[in-house]
C-alpha positions in Angstrom: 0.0 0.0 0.0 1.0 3.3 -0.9 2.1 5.7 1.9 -0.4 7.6 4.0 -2.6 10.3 1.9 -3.2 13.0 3.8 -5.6 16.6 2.8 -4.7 19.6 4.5 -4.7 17.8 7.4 -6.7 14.6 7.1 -5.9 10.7 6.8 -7.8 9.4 3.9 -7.6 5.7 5.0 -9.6 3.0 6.0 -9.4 4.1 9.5 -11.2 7.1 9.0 -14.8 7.6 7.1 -14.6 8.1 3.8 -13.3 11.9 2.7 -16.4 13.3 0.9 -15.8 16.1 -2.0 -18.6 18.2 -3.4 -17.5 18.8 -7.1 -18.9 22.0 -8.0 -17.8 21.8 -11.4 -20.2 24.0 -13.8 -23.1 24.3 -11.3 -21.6 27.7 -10.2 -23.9 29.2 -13.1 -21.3 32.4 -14.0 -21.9 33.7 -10.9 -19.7 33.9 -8.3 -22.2 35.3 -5.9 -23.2 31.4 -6.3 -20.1 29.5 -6.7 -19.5 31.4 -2.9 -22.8 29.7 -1.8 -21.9 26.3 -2.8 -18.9 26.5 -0.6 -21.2 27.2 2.0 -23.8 24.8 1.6 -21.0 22.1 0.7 -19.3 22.7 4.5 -22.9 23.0 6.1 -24.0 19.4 4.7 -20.9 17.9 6.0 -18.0 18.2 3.1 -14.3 17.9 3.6 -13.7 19.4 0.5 -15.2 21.3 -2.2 -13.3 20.9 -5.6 -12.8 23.3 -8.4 -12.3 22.5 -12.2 -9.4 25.2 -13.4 -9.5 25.2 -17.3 -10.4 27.9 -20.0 -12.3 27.0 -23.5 -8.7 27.6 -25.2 -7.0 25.5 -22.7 -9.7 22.2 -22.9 -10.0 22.0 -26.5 -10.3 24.5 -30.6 -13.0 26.5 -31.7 -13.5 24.3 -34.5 -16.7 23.0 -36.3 -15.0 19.6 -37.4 -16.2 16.1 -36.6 -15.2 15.2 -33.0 -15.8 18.8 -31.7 -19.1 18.6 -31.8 -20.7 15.7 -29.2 -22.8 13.8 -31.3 -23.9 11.2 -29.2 -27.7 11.4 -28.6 -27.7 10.1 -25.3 -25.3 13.1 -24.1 -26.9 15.6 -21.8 -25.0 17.9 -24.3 -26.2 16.6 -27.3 -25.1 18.8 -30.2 -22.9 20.9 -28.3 -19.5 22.2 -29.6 -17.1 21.3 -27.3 -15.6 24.7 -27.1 -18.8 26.8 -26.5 -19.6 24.5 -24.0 -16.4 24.4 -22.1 -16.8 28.3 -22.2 -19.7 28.0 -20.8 -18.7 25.8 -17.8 -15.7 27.0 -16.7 -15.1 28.6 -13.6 -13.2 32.4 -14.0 -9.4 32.1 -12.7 -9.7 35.0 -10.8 -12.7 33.5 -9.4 -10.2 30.7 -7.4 -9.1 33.4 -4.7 -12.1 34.2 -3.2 -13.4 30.5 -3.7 -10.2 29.1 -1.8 -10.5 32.2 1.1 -14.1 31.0 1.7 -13.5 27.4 1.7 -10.8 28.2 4.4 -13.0 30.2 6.6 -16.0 27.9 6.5 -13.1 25.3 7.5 -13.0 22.9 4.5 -10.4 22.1 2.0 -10.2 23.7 -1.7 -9.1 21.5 -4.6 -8.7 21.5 -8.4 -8.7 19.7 -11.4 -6.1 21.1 -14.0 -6.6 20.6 -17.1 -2.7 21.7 -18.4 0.5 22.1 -17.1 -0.3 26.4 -17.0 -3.5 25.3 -14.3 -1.2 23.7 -12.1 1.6 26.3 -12.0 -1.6 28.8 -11.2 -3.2 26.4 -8.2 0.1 25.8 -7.0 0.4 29.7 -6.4 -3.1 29.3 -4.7 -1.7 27.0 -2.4 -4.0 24.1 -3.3 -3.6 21.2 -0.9 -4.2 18.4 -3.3 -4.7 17.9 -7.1 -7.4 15.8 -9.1 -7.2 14.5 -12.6 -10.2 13.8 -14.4 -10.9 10.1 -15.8 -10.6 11.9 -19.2 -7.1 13.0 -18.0 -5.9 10.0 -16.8 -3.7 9.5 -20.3 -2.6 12.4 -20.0 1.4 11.6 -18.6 3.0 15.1 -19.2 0.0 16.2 -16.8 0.3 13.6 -14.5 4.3 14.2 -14.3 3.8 18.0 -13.5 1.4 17.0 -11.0 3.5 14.5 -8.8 6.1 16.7 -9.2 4.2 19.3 -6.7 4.8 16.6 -4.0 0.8 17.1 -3.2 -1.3 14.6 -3.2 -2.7 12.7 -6.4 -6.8 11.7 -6.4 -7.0 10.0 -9.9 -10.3 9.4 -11.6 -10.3 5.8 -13.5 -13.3 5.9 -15.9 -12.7 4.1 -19.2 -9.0 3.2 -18.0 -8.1 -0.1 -18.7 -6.1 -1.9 -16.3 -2.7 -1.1 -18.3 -3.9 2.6 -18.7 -4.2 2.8 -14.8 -1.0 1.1 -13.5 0.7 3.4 -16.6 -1.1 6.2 -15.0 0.4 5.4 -11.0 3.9 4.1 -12.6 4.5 7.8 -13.7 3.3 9.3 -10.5 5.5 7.2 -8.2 8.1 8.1 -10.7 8.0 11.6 -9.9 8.8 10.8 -6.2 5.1 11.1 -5.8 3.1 8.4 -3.8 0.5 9.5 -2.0 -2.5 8.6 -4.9 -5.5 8.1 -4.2 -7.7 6.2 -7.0 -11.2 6.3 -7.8 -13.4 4.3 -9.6 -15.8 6.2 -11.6 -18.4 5.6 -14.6 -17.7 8.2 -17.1 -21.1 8.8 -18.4 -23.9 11.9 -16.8 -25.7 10.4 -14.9 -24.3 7.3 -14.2 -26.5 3.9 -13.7 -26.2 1.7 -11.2 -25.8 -0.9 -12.7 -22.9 0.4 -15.1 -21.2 1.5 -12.0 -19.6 -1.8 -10.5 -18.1 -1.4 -7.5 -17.1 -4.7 -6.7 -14.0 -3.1 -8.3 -12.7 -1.1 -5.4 -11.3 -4.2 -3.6 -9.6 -5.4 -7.0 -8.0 -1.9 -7.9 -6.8 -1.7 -4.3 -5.1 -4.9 -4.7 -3.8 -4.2 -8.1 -2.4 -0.9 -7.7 -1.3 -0.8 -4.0 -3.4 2.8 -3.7 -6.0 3.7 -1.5 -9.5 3.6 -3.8 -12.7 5.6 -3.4 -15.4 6.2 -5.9 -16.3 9.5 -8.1 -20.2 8.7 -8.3 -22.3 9.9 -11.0 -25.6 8.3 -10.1 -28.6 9.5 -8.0 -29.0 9.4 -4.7 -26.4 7.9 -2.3 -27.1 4.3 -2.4 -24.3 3.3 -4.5 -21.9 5.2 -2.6 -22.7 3.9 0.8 -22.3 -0.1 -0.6 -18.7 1.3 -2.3 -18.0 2.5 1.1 -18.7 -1.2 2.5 -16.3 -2.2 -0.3 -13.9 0.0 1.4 -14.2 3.3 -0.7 -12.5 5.6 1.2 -12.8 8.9 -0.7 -16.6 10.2 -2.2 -16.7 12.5 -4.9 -19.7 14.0 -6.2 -21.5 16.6 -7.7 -23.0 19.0 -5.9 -25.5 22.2 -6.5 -28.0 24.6 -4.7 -30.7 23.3 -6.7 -31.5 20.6 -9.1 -34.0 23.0 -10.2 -31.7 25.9 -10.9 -30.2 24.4 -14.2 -26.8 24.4 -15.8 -24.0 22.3 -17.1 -24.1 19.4 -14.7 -26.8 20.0 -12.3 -29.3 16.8 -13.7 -26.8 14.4 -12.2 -25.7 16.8 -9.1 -26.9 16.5 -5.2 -28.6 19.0 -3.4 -27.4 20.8 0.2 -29.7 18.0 2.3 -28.8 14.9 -0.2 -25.3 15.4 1.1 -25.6 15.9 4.1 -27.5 12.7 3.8 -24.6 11.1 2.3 -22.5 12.2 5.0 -24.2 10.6 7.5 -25.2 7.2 5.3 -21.4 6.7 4.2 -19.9 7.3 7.7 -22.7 4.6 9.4 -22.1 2.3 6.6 -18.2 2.8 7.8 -18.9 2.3 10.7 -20.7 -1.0 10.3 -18.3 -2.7 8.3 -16.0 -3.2 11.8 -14.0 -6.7 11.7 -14.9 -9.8 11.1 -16.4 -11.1 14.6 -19.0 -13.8 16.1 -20.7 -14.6 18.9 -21.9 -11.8 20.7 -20.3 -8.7 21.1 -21.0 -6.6 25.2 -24.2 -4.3 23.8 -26.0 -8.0 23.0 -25.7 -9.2 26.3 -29.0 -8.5 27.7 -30.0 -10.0 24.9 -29.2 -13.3 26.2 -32.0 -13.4 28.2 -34.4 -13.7 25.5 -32.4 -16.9 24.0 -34.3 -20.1 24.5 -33.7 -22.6 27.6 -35.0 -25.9 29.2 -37.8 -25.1 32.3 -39.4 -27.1 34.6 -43.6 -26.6 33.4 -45.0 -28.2 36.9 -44.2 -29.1 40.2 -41.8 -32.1 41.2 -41.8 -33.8 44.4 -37.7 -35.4 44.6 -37.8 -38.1 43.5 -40.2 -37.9 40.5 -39.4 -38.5 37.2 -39.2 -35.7 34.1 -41.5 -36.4 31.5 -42.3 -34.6 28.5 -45.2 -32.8 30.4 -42.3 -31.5 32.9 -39.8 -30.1 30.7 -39.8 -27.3 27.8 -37.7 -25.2 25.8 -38.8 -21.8 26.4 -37.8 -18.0 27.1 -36.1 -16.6 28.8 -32.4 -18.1 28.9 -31.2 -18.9 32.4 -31.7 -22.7 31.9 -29.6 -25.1 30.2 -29.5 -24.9 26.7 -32.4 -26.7 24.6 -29.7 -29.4 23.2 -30.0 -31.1 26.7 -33.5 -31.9 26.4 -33.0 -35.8 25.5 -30.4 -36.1 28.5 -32.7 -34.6 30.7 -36.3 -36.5 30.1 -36.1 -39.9 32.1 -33.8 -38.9 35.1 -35.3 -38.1 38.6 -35.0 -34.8 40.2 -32.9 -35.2 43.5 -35.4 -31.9 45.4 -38.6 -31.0 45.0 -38.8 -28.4 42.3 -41.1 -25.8 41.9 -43.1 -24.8 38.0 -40.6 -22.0 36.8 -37.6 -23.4 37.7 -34.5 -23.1 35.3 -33.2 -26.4 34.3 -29.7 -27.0 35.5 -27.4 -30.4 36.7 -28.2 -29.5 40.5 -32.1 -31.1 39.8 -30.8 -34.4 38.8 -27.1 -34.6 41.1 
């Protein structure tokens, strides 16, 4: 396993429930009036971090009209889009990031950011980012993922579409930097995501495979998926995040709401908490419980002397008797007192 990853301050590890991002990404609306509210809302439902996307249009892709830079895929939220008008459209202003970091800071959660090139991580780096994402989409993109190990900080990597060469290419090049604090998600790379398409029995595997920690970037609805990844051991959630569903923009169709989150907060860290260690019998807040088990009870008076039939024994609550497997051993013997209706079952009747 990799060394400890820790964000401005916090283990993400096992130990610990699982670090939750809101991604505002686009829902910030050009407004930073807003994009200041989703930090707030964000640390009042419970987020360690909120997480930024630093790009321009000119930086993410051309202005061109030919095929490829227009999405053409009629199941894409964006349908018909060009990819630059869109990206212009979504991206957050760079001299937005100040007073985005300063409030995240005073509300008291950590401020993070996808780059997008080399010129976005030189800029965040000035900002004093703690930590660094790259986007599934990035994840083959090496000369990124060199000048971001370099930084030292750590590395949360987004997996979608990666095959399994793709990903340990993708770690190889970070740990070659000097950097190993990487933290791997598995992710869906389509908006919104389906459950079933989302297959989190992955998280154990990839941990395995890559000797990183592994938590999930969740494009579904609702928090369901993320609390079973969590039971898988996910120890990082990432998703979106916006004021309103209602509201509109870019990615706010597959983006939680301020009490959703705070929801997921609270699912994710009692699913944590349940997965514990592997244990049986019964553990100290069961012991009262005992009592309600099943015993052997004398069901009439006895004179000493008399024998115990079936009409003088039963297995019944509570569970101060012997236990219900000496029921056999028990019928035929003589009981060496006179025993009242009531009585527990025990060796002292029949010594």
């Amino acid at each position: 396993m990799s060394q400890s990853v820790i964000i401005a301050g916090r283990p993400i590890d096992a130990s610990h429930p699982p670090y939750l991002i809101a991604e505002m990404s686009a829902n910030h609306n050009n407004s930073l009036e807003r994009a200041l509210a989703i930090v707030d809302a964000a640390a009042g439902a419970g987020a360690h971090a909120i997480k930024l996307q630093t790009y321009t249009a000119d930086t993410m892709t051309l202005d061109c009209d030919r095929p490829g830079f227009v999405i053409d895929d009629p199941a894409s939220l964006w349908h018909g889009r060009h990819l630059h008008e869109l990206y212009d459209e979504a991206h957050l202003p760079w001299e937005w990031h100040t007073p985005i970091f300063a409030r995240a800071a005073e509300r008291g959660i950590a401020c993070l950011s996808s780059p997008f090139d080399e010129s976005a991580v030189a800029f965040l780096e000035e900002l004093g980012t703690p930590a660094y994402k790259i986007a599934s989409f990035e994840l083959v993109d090496l000369p990124l993922i060199r000048a971001v190990a370099r930084t030292g900080k750590p590395m949360i990597m987004s997996t979608g579409m990666a095959t399994p060469a793709e990903i340990d290419e993708a770690v190889r090049t970070a740990r070659g930097c000097g950097n190993d604090q990487i933290v791997l998600l598995k992710c869906t790379s389509t908006y919104p995501a389906s459950a079933e398409n989302t297959n989190i029995s992955t998280i154990p595997h990839l941990r395995a495979m890559s000797g990183c920690e592994v938590g999930l970037s969740d494009h579904t609805m609702g928090c369901g998926v993320a609390v079973a990844a969590t039971a898988l051991g996910a120890v990082l959630v990432e998703k979106h995040f916006t004021l309103s569903r209602a509201d509109g923009g870019v990615d706010s169709e597959f983006s939680m709401e301020p009490a959703e989150l705070a929801q997921l907060r609270e699912e994710t860290e009692r699913a944590w908490q349940a997965v514990g260690q592997v244990r049986y019998g019964d553990v100290p807040s069961e012991d009262a419980s005992r009592t309600f088990r099943r015993s052997l009870y004398i069901t009439r008076d006895l004179a000493a002397g008399e024998v115990i039939d079936e009409s003088a024994i039963r297995s019944i609550r509570p569970g101060f008797g012997l236990a219900p497997k000496h029921l056999g051993t028990l019928i035929g013997k003589r009981v060496s007192q006179d025993v009242a209706r009531g009585t527990p079952a025990s060796w002292d009747l029949v010594g």
